[in-house]
N, C-alpha and C positions, 0 to 999 in steps of 0.2 A: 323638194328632194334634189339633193346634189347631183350632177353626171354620173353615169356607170363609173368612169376613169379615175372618178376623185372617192367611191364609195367605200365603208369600212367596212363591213359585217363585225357584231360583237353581241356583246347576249348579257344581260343584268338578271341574277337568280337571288330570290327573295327567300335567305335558309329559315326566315319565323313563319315563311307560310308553308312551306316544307313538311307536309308529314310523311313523308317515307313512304308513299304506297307503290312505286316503283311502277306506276301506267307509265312515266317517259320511259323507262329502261324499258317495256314491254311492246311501248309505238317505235322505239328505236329499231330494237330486234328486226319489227316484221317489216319496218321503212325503208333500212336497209342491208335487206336482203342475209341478215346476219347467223353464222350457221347454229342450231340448234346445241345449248349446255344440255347434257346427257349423265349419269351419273360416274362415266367411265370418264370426261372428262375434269369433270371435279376431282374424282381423286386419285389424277395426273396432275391437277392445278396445272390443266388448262382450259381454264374458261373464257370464251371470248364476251366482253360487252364492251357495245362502245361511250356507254353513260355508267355510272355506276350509284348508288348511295349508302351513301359513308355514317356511319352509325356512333354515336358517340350518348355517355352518360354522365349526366351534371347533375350532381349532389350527394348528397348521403344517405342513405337505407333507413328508414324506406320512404324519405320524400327526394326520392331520385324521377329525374324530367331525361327522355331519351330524347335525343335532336340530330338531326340529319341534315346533311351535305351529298347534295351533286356533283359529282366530278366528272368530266368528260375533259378531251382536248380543249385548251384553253387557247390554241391558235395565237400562241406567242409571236410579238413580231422582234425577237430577241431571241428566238427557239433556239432550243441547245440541239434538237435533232438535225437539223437541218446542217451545219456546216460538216457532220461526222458520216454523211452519206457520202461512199464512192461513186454515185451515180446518176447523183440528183433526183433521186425520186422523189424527198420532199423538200418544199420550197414556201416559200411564204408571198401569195402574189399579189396585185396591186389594188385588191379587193379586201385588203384585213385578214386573211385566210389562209392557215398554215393546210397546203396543198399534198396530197400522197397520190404520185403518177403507179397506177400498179403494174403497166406495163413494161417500165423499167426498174420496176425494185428487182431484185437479186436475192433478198433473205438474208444481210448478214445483220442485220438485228443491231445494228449501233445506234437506229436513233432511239430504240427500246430501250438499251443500255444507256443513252445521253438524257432520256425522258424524265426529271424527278418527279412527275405527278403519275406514273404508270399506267398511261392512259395510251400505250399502243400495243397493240398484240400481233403475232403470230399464226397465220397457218399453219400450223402441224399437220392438217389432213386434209383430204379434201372434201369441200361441203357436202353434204348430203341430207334430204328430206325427205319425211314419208310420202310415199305416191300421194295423198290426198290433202298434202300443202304446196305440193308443186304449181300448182295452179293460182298460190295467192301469194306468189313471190313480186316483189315489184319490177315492172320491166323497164322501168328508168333507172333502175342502179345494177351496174353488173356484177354477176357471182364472182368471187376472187380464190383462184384457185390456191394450192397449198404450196408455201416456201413464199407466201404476200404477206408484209405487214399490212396492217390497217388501222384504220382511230377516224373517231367523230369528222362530218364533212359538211357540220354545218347543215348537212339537208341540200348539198348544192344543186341538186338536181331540179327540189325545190325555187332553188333560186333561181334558175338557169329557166324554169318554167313560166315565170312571176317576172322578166324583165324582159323575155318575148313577148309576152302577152301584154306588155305595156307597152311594149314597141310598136308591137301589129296594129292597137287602137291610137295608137299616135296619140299617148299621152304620159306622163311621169308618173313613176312609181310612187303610189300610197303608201303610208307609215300603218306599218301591219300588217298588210295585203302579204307577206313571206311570212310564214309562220312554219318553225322546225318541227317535227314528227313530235319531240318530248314538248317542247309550251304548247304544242295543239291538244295534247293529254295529259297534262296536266290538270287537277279540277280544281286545282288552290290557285292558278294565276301566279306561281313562284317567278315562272319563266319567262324574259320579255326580251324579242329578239327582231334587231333592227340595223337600220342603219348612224356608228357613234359617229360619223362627220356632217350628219344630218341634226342641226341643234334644234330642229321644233319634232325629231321624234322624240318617241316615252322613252327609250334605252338611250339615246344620248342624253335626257335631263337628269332620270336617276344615276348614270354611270359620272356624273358633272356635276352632281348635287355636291355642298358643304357639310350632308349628311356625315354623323361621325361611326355610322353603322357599315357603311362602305369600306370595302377591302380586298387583295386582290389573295391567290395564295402563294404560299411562300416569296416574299418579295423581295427578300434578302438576294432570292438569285438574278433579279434584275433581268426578267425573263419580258417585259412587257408583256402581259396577256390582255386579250381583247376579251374576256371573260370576268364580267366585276360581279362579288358578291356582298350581298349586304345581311348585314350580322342579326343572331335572333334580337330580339327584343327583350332585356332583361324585366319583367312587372314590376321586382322588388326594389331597381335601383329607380324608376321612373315612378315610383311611385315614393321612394324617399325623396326624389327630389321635388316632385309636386308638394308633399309635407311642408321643405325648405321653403320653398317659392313660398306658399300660404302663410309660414309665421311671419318673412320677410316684410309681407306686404300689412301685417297686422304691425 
């Protein structure tokens, strides 16, 4: 494992093992500390979540296949929010990890507007839970009061926990040993999140594979993200080309 100084954070999501049951968006919620969707919020469209999945339908009626996509902060080190803040709230630091200070946000909402993946929200209110979930709030990430942006953090806390506790036993951090709130609930193993400057982890060999299923989103904006995802698996094209391969070899 590489030094703290030199480390990336970055995350490889598998969209063919992907079915949609939305346990990361539900371990995220309660991970961190995120305020309850209520039906007055939905139709104000404002919903807060900091992972989302993204639903889409491939083919025609009625042999249509539904496929899903994870979207969360993809911790651009090219981020477009980041130079449109008057304030530096967020930053991107020497850890891979596009940063949101809430102590100095202010509310004026440009890196939301500079965001093309829509993956930061807003305070509009202030958080609020019923008396008998207060109690399973987590006390490593703090509540963010209303007029905060916010968006995905990686689980730093997580992380912040998992390189003490390698530090105290006077030994280097293991590949997997940090695991974010969504890959730990995840039941399909979609999720794999590591360190990419580390070449003998699982997320730097897939995110560095020759795989042609690898890709990042929208890349046209030349956003650098540390978020790589790899594409379903079509059956029908790999199994045309096993056909090919088979006559070839006849």
């Amino acid at each position: 494992m590489v030094t703290e100084e030199k480390r990336s954070w970055g995350m490889v999501i598998d969209t063919d093992k992907c079915n949609g049951c939305s346990g990361c968006v539900t371990a995220c919620q309660v991970e961190n500390n995120i305020p309850l969707n209520d039906q007055n919020k939905f139709e104000r469209a404002r919903v807060m979540s900091w992972i989302r999945i993204e639903r889409y339908w491939e083919g025609e009626f009625p042999d249509v296949k539904a496929r899903f996509i994870p979207v969360l902060c993809q911790h651009c080190a090219n981020a477009p929010c980041e130079p449109v803040c008057p304030v530096y709230a967020t930053y991107h630091n020497n850890e891979g990890m596009n940063i949101q200070v809430y102590n100095r946000c202010v509310g004026t909402r440009y890196c939301a507007n500079g965001c093309p993946y829509t993956v930061r929200f807003f305070n509009y209110w202030e958080p609020a839970w019923p008396e008998d979930l207060r109690n399973h709030l987590n006390p490593d990430v703090t509540i963010r009061s209303r007029g905060i942006m916010e968006k995905c953090s990686f689980c730093v806390q997580r992380i912040r926990r998992g390189t003490r506790k390698a530090k105290e036993e006077n030994r280097e951090l293991q590949d997997g040993e940090i695991q974010t709130a969504c890959q730990e609930a995840c039941s399909t193993n979609a999720i794999t999140f590591g360190d990419l400057n580390d070449p003998n982890s699982e997320v730097s060999k897939l995110s560095k594979s020759e795989s042609d299923r690898k890709y990042t989103l929208m890349p046209q904006l030349n956003t650098d993200p540390n978020i790589v995802y790899l594409a379903t698996v079509d059956p029908l094209k790999y199994k045309d080309l096993g056909e090919k391969t088979n006559k070839d070899e006849h």
